[in-house]
C-alpha positions in Angstrom: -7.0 -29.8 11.5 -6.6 -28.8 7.5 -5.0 -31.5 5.7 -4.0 -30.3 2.1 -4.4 -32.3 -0.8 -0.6 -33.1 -1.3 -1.6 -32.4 -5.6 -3.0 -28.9 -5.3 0.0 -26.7 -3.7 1.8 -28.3 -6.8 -0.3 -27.0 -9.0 -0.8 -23.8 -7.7 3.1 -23.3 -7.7 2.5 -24.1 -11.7 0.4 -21.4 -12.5 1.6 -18.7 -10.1 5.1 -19.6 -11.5 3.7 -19.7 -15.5 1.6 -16.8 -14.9 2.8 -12.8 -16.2 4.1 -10.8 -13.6 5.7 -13.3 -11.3 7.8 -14.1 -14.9 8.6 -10.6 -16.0 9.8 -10.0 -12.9 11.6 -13.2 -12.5 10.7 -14.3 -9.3 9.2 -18.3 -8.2 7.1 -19.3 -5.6 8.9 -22.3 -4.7 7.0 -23.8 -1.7 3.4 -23.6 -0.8 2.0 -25.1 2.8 -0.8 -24.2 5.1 0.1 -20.9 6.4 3.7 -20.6 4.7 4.6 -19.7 1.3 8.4 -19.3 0.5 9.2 -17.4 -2.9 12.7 -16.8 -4.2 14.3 -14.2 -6.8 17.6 -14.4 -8.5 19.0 -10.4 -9.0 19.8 -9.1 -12.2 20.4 -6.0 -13.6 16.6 -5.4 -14.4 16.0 -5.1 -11.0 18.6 -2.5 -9.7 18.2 1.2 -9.2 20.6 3.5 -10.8 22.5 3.5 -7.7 23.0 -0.2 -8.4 20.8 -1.3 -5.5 17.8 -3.6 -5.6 14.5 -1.0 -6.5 12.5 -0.8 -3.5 9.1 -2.1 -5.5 11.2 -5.5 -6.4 11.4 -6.1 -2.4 8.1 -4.8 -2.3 6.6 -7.3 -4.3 8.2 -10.2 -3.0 6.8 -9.0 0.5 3.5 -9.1 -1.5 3.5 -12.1 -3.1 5.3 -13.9 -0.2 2.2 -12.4 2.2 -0.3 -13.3 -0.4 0.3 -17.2 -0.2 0.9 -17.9 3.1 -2.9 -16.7 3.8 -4.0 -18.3 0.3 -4.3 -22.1 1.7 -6.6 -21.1 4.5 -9.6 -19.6 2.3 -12.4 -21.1 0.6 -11.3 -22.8 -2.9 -13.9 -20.7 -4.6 -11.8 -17.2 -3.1 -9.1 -15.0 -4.0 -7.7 -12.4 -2.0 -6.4 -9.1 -2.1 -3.7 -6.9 -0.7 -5.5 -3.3 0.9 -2.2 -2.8 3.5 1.5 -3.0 3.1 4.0 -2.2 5.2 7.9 -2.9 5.2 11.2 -2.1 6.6 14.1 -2.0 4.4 16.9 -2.6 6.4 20.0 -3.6 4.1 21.0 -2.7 0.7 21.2 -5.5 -1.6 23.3 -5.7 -5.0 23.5 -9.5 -6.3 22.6 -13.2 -5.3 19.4 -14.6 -4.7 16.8 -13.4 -2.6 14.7 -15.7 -0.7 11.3 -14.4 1.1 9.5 -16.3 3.6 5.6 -15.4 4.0 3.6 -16.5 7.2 0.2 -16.6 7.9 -0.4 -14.8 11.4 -4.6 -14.7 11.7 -6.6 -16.0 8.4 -10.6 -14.9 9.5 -13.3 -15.3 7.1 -13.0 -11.9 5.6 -9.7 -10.3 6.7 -6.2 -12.2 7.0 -3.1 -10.7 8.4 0.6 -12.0 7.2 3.9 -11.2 7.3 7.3 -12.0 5.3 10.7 -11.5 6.0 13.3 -11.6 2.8 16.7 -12.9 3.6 19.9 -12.7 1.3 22.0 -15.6 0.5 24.1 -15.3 3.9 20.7 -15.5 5.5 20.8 -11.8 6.4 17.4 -10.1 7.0 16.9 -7.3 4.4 13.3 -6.6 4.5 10.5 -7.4 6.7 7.0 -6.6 6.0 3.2 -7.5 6.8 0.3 -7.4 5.4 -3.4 -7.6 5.6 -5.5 -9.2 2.6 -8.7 -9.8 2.2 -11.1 -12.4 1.3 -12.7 -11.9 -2.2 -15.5 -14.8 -2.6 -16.3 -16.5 -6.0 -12.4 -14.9 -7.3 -11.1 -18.3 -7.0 -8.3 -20.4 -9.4 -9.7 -23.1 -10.9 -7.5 -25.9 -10.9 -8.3 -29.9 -11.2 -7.0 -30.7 -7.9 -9.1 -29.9 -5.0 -7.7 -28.1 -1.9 -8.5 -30.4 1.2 -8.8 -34.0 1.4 
């Protein structure tokens, strides 16, 4: 079984959470274990429709992002990955609170990886669910000083 070097999700968390996107759009990947990746988003009023409802690309990206990890631990350190299907259900309107979005890894082969993610509001009701398949990109890796296995 994959034992992960208890240093590297850590790190990872450090740069995903320092990197561009994930901080103009305010959201933090918070936890990062073999096959489960939980990231969390506070609402504000940059992420609301006109309607006053969350936009459907915020969920969709935490779906993403949420997807994207759970698979991450599984591939080779010199890898990256890439989302080429997405699929969700919106199923509740959401206005305020926090977000939080739960990614699972459901099959990580050595080229294609399937996931899926479930965000939850803060009274734990299930607002989106989505899956997605990634796939492996070789010599795309992060370079970090910690290495992934012990």
């Amino acid at each position: 079984m994959l034992k992960p070097n208890p240093e590297y999700a850590p790190e990872i968390i450090s740069v995903v959470n320092c990197s561009h996107y994930p901080s103009h759009i305010a959201m933090r990947l918070v936890s990062l274990e073999l096959d489960r990746a939980t990231v969390e988003l506070e609402i504000a009023d940059c992420h609301l429709r006109a309607y006053g409802i969350i936009h459907g690309g915020v969920l969709a990206t935490l779906i993403d992002t949420a997807t994207f990890w759970s698979v991450f631990m599984r591939i080779p350190e010199d890898a990256g990955l890439v989302n080429i299907d997405l699929k969700l259900n919106y199923l509740q309107a959401v206005q305020s609170g926090k977000l939080i979005t739960e990614g699972y890894a459901i099959r990580s082969g050595k080229s294609i990886s399937y996931a899926e993610a479930k965000i939850f509001n803060e009274d734990n009701e299930l607002i989106v669910h989505g899956t997605s398949t990634l796939k492996i990109l070789p010599g795309k890796g992060l370079k970090t000083k910690s290495c992934k296995f012990l």
